[in-house]
C-alpha positions in Angstrom: 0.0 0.0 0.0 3.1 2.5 1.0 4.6 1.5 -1.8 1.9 2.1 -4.5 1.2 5.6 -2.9 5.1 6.6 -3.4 5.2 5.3 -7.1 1.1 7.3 -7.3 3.4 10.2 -6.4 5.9 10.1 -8.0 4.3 9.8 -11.3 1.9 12.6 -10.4 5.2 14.9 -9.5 6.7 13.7 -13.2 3.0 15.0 -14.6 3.1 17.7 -12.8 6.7 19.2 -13.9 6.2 17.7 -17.9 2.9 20.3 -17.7 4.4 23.1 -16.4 7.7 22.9 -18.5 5.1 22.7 -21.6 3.7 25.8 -20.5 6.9 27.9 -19.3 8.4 26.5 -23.1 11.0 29.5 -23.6 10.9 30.4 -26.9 14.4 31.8 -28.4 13.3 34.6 -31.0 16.6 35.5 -33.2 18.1 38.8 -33.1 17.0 39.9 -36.4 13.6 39.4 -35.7 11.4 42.4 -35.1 8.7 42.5 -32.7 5.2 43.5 -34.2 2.3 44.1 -32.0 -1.4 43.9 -33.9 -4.7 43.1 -33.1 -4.3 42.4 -29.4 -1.4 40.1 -30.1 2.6 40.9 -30.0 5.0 38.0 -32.5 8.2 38.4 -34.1 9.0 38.4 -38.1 12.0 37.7 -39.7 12.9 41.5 -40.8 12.3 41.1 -44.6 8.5 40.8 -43.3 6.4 44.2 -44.6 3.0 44.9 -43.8 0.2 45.0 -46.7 -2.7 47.5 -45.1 -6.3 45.5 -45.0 -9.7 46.9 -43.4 -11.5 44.5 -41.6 -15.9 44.9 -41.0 -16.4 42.8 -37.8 -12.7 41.8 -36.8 -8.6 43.1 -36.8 -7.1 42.0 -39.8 -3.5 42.2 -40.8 -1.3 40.4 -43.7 2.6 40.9 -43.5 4.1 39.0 -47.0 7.8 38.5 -47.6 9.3 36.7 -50.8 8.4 33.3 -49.3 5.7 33.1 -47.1 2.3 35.3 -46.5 0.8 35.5 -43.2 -2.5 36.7 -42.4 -4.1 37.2 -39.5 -7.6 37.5 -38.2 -9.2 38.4 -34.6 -12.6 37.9 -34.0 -14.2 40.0 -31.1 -15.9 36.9 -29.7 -14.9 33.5 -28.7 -15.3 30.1 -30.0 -15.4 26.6 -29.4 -11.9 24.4 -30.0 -14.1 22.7 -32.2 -14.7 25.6 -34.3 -11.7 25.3 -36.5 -12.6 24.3 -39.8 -10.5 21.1 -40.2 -13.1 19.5 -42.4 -12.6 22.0 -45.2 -8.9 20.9 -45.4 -8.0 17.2 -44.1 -8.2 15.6 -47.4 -4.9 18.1 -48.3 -2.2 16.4 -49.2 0.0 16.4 -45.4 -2.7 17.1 -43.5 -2.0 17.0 -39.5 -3.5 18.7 -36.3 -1.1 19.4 -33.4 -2.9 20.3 -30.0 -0.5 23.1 -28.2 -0.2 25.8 -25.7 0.3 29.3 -26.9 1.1 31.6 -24.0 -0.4 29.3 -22.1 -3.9 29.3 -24.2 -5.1 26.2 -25.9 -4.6 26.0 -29.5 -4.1 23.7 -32.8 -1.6 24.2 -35.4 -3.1 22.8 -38.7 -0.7 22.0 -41.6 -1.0 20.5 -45.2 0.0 20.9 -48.7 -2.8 23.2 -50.7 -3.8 21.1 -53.5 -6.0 24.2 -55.2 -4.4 27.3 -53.7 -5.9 30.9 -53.9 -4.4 33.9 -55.8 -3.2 35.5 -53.0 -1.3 32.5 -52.0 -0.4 31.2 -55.7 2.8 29.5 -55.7 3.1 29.2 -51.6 1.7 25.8 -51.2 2.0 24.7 -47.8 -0.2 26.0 -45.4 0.2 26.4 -41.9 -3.0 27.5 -39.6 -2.7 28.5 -36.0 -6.4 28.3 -34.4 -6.3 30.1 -30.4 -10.8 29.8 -29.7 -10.3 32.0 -26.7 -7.8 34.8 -26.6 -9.2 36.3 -22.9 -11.2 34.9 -20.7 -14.6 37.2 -22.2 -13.7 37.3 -25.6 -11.7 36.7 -28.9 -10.2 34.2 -31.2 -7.3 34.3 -33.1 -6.5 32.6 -36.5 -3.2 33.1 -38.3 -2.4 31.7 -42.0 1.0 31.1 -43.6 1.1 30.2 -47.0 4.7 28.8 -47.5 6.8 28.3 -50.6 8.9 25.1 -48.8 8.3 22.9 -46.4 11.5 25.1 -45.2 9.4 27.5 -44.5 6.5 26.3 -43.5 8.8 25.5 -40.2 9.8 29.9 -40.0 5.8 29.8 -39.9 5.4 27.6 -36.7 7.9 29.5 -35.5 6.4 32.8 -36.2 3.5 31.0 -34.2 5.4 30.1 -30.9 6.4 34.4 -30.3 2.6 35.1 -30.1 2.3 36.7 -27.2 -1.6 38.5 -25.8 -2.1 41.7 -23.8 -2.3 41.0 -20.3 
């Protein structure tokens, strides 16, 4: 009996510390980097990022394009469920995958695959990465970024982009 209750708490101290570290991740942003802070969200861009001005109606939109990779991004004022991402419209891409993650502590999915049929503002940038965060604050808000990636090389700068988001306190 003793001795189940030490290995019961031991494995629960193991759980405990793997959660926390997953939450605490720190995330090394490189030098050259610069910090951008939109929509009620602060990430970093490699610097040969530039913004392309967009007017949302009913959210905060912002695109930043460089020679490789567009990323748009979209805040809705209210929340939604996890199950609100719209994985349906894109899981018979070609490398499709859905990662469950923390973003500043948040719960979110990173959605990835190779766009079969892509759009004209993503024409030649094939691989697709979509960062889904259902509820930014506690009352409100949900985030969705794009990246449409020339390479698979930089599809990986585009999850990487993801892991600086930061939200206002």
């Amino acid at each position: 009996m003793k001795k189940s209750f030490i290995l019961h708490l031991i494995f629960f101290v193991l759980l405990a510390s793997n959660f926390a570290n997953a939450q605490t991740k720190k995330v090394i942003i490189p030098d050259s980097w610069k910090k951008i802070e939109a929509c009620r969200i602060t990430f970093y861009l490699p610097s040969e990022f530039e913004v392309e001005k967009l007017r949302g109606t009913d959210s905060c939109i912002e695109r930043y394009r460089s020679k490789n990779i567009l990323l748009s991004i979209d805040v809705l004022g209210y929340k939604l469920k996890e199950s609100d991402i719209r994985t349906d419209l894109y899981s018979d891409e070609k490398e499709f995958s859905i990662v469950k993650t923390l973003i500043d502590n948040r719960k979110a999915k990173v959605m990835t695959y190779y766009e079969t049929e892509n759009s004209e503002r993503g024409k030649d940038l094939p691989y697709n990465t979509t960062l889904f965060v259902p509820r930014m604050y506690k009352d409100c808000c949900n985030l969705t970024m794009w990246t449409n990636s020339r390479s698979a090389e930089d599809r990986e700068i585009a999850k990487k982009i993801f892991e600086t988001v930061r939200f206002e306190k």
